[in-house]
N, C-alpha and C positions, 0 to 999 in steps of 0.2 A: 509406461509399463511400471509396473508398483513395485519393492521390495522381496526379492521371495526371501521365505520365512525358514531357516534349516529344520529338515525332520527329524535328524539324529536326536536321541535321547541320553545320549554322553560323548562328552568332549573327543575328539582322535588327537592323540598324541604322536607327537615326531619323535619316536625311538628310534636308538643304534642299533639298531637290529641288522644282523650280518648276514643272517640267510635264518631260514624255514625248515627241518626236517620233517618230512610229512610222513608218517605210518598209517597203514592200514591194514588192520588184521594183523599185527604185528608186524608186519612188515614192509620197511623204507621204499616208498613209491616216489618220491617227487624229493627235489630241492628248489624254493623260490625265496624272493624277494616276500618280505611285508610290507603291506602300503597301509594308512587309515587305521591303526592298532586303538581302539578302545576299550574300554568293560568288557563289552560285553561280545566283541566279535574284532574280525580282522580281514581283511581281502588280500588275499594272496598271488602276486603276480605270476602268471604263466602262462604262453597262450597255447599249450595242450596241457590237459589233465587227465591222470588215468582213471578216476574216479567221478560217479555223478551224482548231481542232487540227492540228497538224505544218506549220503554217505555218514558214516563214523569215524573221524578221525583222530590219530595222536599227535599235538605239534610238538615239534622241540624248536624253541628259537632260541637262535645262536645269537652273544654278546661279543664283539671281542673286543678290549682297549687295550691296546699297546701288547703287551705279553700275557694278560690275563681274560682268559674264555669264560665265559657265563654262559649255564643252558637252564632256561625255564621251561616247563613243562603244562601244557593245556590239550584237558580234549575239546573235542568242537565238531560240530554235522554243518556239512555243506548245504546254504540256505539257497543260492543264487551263481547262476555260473553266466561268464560271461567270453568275449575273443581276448579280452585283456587278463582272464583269470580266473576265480572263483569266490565267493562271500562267506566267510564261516560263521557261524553264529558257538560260542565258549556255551560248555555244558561245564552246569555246574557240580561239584564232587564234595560234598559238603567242607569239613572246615580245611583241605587243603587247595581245593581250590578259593578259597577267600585269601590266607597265606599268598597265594601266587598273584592276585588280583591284587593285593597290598603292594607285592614287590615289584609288579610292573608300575603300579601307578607311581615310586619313588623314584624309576628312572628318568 
C-alpha cells in the first residue's frame, strides 16, 4: 500500500484553545472543544449540535494562560457535520479578519 498524500491546503495547528463560544443569530448556542485549527477553517468538537450545514456562525475562542484570558473572534458557515462534531469553513471580513488570521497564526 503506497503513501497517502494529505489533502489539506494549510498546515492545522495545535493551539491552546480553552473552549469555543458558538453564536448564532446572535445568540450563544453551543460551547466545545477545537480540534485541527488552520486558515482557513476548524472542526469543532461536540457530538450534538443545534445547528446544520450552511449555518452562519459567530466563534469566540477562548485563550487562557495562567490568569490572563484571550478571546479571538471568527465568522465561519458549517461545511460538514459529523457524530464527533461539525467542520467550519472561516468567512472572510475583509482586513479584520486578516488581523485575526495574523494573530492566530502567532500562537
Amino acid at each position: 500500500m503506497g503513501i497517502v498524500k494529505e489533502r489539506r491546503s494549510h498546515e492545522r495547528k495545535n493551539l491552546p484553545v480553552n473552549s469555543v463560544l458558538v453564536y448564532y443569530r446572535g445568540m450563544r448556542v453551543h460551547r466545545c472543544d477545537a480540534r485541527d485549527v488552520s486558515l482557513r477553517g476548524v472542526f469543532l468538537r461536540s457530538p450534538s449540535f443545534p445547528v446544520n450545514i450552511g449555518a452562519k456562525l459567530s466563534l469566540v475562542f477562548v485563550f487562557q494562560q495562567g490568569n490572563v484570558i484571550q478571546t479571538y473572534r471568527k465568522n465561519a458557515i458549517i461545511v460538514r457535520m459529523s457524530r464527533e462534531g461539525v467542520g467550519v469553513s472561516f468567512l472572510s471580513s475583509g482586513n479584520r479578519a486578516n488581523r485575526n488570521k495574523d494573530s492566530m497564526r502567532e500562537k
